[in-house]
N, C-alpha and C positions, 0 to 999 in steps of 0.2 A: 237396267232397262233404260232405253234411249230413246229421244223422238225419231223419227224416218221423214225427213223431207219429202215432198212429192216431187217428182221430177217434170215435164213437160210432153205433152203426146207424143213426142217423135222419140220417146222409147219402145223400145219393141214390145206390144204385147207376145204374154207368155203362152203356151199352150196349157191350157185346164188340165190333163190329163198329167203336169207337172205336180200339181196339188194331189193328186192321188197316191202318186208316188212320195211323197213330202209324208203323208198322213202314215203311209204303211213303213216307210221306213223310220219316224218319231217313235212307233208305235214298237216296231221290232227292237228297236235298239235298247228297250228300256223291259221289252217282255212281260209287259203287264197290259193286254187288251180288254176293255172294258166293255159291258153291255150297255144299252137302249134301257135307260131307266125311265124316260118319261116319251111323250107322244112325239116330240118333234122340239127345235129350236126357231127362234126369232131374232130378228135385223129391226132394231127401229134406229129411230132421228128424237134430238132433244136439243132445245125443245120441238115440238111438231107443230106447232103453229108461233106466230105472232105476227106484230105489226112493227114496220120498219123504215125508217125515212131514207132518201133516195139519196144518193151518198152518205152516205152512213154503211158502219163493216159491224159484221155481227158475225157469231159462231153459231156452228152446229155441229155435234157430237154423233157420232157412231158407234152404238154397242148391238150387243151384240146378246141374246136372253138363250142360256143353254138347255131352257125348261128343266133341269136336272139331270143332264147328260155330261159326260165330257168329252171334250169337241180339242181337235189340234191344228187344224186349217181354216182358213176362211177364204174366200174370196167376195168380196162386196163391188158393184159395180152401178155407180148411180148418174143420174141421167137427172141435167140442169138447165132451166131455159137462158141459154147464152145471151140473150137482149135483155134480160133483167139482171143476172147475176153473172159477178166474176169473182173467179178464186184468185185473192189478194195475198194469205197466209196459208200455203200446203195444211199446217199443222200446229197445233201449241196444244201441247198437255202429252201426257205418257199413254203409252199402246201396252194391251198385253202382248201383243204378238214381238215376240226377240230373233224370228227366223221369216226373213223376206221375198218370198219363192220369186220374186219380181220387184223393182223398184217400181214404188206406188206413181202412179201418173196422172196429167190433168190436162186439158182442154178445155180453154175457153171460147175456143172457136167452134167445138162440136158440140161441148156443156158436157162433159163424160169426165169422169173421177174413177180412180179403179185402186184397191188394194187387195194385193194377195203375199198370204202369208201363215206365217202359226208357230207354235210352241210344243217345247217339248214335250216326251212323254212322262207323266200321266194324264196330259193334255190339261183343262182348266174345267172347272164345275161354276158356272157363274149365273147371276141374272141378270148382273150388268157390268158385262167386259167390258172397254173401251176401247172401240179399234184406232180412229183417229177425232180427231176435232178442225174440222175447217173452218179457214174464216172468210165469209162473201163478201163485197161488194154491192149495195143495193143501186143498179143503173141506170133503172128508170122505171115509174111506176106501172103496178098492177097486178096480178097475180098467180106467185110462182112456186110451181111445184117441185119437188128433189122427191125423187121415186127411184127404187131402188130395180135395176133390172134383170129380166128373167133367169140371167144368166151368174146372178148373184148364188153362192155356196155357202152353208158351215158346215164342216167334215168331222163326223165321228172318231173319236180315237179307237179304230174297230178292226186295227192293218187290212180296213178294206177299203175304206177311205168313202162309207158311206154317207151322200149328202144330206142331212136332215132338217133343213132348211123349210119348216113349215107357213111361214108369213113373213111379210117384211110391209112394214109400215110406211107412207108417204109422209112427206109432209106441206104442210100449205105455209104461206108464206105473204101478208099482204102489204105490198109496198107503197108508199106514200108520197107528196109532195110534202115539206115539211109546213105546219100551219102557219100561218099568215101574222107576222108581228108588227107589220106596217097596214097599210090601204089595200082593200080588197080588189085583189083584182081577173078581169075575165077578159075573154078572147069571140069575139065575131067569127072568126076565120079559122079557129081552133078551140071549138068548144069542150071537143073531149080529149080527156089527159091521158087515155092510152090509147088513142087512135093515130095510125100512121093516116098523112096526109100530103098531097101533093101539093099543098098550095104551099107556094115557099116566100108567099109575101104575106106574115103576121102581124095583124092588129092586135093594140091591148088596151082596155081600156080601164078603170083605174076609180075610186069613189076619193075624194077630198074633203077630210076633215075642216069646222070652222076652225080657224087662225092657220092653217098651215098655208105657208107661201112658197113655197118651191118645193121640186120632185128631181131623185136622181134614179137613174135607170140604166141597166146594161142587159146587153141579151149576150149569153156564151153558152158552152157547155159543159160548165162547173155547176153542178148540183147545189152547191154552198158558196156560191158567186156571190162577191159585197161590190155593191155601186161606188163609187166616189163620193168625195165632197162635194163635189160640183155639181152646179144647179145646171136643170134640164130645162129651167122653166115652170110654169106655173099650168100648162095644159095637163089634162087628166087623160090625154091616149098618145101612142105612138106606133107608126110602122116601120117595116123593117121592109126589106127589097131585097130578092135575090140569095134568100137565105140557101145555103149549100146542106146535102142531107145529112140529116144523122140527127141527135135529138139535142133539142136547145133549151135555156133557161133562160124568164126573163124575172130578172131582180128589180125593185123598187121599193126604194125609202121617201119618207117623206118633211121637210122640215120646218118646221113649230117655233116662231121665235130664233133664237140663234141653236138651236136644239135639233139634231137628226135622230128620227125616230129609228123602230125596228124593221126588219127586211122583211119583204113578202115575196114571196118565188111563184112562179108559172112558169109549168114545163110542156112544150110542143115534141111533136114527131113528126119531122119531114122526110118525105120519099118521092122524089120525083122521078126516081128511075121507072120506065115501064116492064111488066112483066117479062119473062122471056120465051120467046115461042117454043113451043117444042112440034 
């Protein structure tokens, strides 16, 4: 049993009706067709929640609960919001599925994940298969669901390739700035941290510990952006002008004697394109 890389959108999705015929012929070739021993099967996400700092990659696993049935195909097809997450690692850990009715595929630009696939007959009895394990990118804060869509299957080993796909669980996902290890700081112009905003000239302004005498500061769009050595001065705000859109970070340390403290991050969302008419 091997991992299966995901490959890129611009492979051909497969026609579903592929999987039918996957299921009835696993099923023939081995002459042993099974019945409907319990109500239905389930698709969930593990874990289904948590909290995650914004660049920062985490995993999430796909299995697959055959409620007590045995099941020889899948198709899972899940739906990602493309501004917060990106699929960085197809895959890390072992699949049950050894037969790939399609090379599994990904889109970061539509946020769409697809595998299909299945195992031989006597197909598998599980209640917690593993179809794959991705791993995201956290892009920028706020909160992000992975849901699993309509058009998602698990196929009975029944050589009739009946879907019994009764639930499929979402998962929620809340993403973070990472906490503040330097001077606290806030935004006039950009107060909230997941609002797209047109103003592309950001103010920040910044609280000053007693004995600290100078501030280093950079804005980019590195999540995990370190300022320099170099002193920015001793004022507690700074603007930016003309910023270009897309989403920004602004870092600041602060230093205490000959000592640079910890970094403290503030993240913007700039959009100054206007809508487009229809």
């Amino acid at each position: 049993m091997k991992d299966n890389p995901l490959k890129d959108a611009n492979t051909k999705p497969i026609n579903t009706k592929f999987l039918v015929v996957l299921s009835f012929i696993l099923v023939v070739i081995s002459g042993l067709p099974l019945l409907v021993e319990g109500a239905g099967a389930s698709l969930y996400l593990s874990p289904q929640s948590g909290t995650f700092f914004v660049g920062s990659i985490f995993d999430i696993s796909v299995f697959v609960n055959t409620e007590g049935n045995s099941i020889n195909a899948v198709e899972v097809n899940l739906k990602f919001p493309p501004d917060l997450l990106q699929v960085t690692s197809p895959t890390a850990g072992s699949s049950f599925i050894s037969i790939w009715a399609d090379q599994p595929f990904y889109s970061n630009q539509e946020g769409l994940i697809s595998f299909k696939g299945g195992v031989p007959s006597p197909g598998i009895n599980t209640s917690s298969g593993l179809i794959s394990t991705i791993t995201f990118r956290a892009k920028a804060p706020g909160q992000a669901t992975i849901s699993f869509l309509d058009s998602s299957k698990v196929l009975l080993a029944d050589a009739k390739g009946t879907d019994i796909l009764k639930t499929a669980a979402k998962g929620e996902y809340l993403l973070t700035v990472p906490p503040p290890e330097g001077p606290k700081i806030s935004s006039p112009t950009h107060s909230c941290l997941t609002c797209w905003s047109k103003n592309n000239n950001p103010t920040f302004f910044w609280e000053k510990e007693p004995g600290v005498t100078d501030f280093s500061y950079s804005l980019d769009q590195d999540a995990r952006g370190i300022p320099d050595n170099i002193s920015e001065g001793s004022s507690t705000s700074a603007t930016f002008n003309d910023v270009s859109d897309g989403i920004w970070y602004f870092h600041l340390k602060a230093k205490k004697g000959d000592v640079w403290g910890g970094i403290s991050h503030y993240s913007i969302q700039i959009d100054t394109t206007p809508p487009e008419i229809l």
